[in-house]
C-alpha positions as CSV (number, residue, x, y, z in Angstrom):
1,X,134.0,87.0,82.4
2,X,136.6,87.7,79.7
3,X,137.2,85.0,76.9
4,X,141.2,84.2,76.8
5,X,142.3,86.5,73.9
6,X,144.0,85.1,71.2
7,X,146.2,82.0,71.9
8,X,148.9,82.7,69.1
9,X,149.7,85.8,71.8
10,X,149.5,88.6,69.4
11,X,148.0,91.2,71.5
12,X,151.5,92.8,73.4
13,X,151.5,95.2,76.2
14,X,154.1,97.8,76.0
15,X,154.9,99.9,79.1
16,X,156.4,103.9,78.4
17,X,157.2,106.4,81.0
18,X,154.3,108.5,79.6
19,X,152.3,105.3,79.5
20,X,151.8,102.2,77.7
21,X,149.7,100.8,74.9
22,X,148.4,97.2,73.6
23,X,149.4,96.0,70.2
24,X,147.2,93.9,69.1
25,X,148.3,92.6,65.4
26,X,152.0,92.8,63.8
27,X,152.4,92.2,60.3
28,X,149.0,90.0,59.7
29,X,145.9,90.1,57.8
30,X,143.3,91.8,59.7
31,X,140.2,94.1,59.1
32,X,139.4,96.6,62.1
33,X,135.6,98.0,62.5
34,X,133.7,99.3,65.3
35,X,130.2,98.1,65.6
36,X,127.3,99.6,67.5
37,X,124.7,97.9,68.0
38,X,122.0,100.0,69.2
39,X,119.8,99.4,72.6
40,X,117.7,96.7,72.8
41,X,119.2,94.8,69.5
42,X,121.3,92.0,68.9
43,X,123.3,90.7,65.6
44,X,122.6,87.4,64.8
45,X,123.8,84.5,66.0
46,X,126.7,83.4,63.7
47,X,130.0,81.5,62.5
48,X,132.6,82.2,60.2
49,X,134.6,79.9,58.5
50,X,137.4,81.7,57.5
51,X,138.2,84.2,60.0
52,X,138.7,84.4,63.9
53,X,137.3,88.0,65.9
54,X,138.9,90.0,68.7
55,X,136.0,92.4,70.5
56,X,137.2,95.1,72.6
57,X,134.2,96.5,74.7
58,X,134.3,99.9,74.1
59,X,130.5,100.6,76.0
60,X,128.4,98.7,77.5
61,X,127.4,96.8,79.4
62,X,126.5,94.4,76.6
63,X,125.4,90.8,76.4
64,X,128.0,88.6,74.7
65,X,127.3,84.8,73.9
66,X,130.7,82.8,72.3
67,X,129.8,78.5,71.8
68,X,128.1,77.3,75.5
69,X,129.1,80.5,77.3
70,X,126.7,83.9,77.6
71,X,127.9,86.7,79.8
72,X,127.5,90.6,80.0
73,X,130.8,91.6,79.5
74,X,131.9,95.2,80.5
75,X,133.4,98.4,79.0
76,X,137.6,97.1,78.8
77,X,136.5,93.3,78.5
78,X,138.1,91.4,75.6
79,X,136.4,88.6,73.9
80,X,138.4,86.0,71.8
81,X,135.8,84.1,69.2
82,X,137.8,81.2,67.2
83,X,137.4,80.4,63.5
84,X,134.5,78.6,63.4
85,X,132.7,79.4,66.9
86,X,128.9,80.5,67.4
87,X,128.5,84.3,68.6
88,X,126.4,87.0,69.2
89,X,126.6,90.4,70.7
90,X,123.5,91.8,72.2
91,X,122.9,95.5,73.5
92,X,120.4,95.3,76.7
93,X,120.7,99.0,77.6
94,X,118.9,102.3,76.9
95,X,121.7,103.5,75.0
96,X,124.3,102.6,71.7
97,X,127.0,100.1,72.9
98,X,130.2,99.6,70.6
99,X,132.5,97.0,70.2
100,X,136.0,97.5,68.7
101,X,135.9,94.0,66.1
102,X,139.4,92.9,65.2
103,X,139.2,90.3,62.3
104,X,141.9,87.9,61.7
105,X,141.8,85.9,58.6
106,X,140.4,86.5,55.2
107,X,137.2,89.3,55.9
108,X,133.9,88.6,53.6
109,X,130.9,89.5,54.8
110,X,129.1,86.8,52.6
111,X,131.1,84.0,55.3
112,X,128.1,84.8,57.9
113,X,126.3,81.9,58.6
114,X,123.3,83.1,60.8
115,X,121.8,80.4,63.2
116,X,119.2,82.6,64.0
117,X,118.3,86.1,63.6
118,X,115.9,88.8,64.2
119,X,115.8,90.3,61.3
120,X,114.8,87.2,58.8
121,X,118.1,87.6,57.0
């Protein structure tokens, strides 16, 4: 299953004779990180306020959970998470997955509200 990716349709495809590529911001506020998460561990379950996500599966399989919906999405997938929605990203493999995180919005880490979380944070 693949979350719809962003609804303002900021992430373009391009197609080149040697190719193509995706675009996914143009002239916005956005922080890009890749996250592992290594296997058999999981972030915690969380909202922001003030900033929507993008995650591009870079390995995986890994376990993805945005508001009602849980999945294991696959290496390609794209996961939209609105302002505001509960997620988590879990790693049920023998090995480090990674996630390519595209933040729109203002980025503080301090705008983590964790529902729950392994690590008593």
């Amino acid at each position: 299953m693949t979350t719809v990716p962003d609804p303002r349709g900021s992430i373009q495809q391009s197609q080149r004779p040697w190719g193509g590529f995706q675009q996914f911001t143009v002239n916005e506020a956005t922080t890009v990180k890749i996250i592992t998460v290594e296997p058999g561990q999981r972030l915690s379950l969380q909202t922001h306020e003030h900033r929507a996500e993008l995650w591009q599966v870079l390995d995986g399989p890994l376990d993805v959970t945005v508001g009602e919906q849980a999945w294991r999405a696959q290496p390609g997938e794209q996961v939209w998470i609105p302002r505001g929605s509960v997620h988590r990203l879990g790693n049920p493999t023998q090995v480090p997955g990674r996630v390519l995180e595209i933040a729109y919005g203002e980025f503080d880490e301090d705008d983590i509200v964790r529902l729950g979380d392994d690590y008593q944070r």
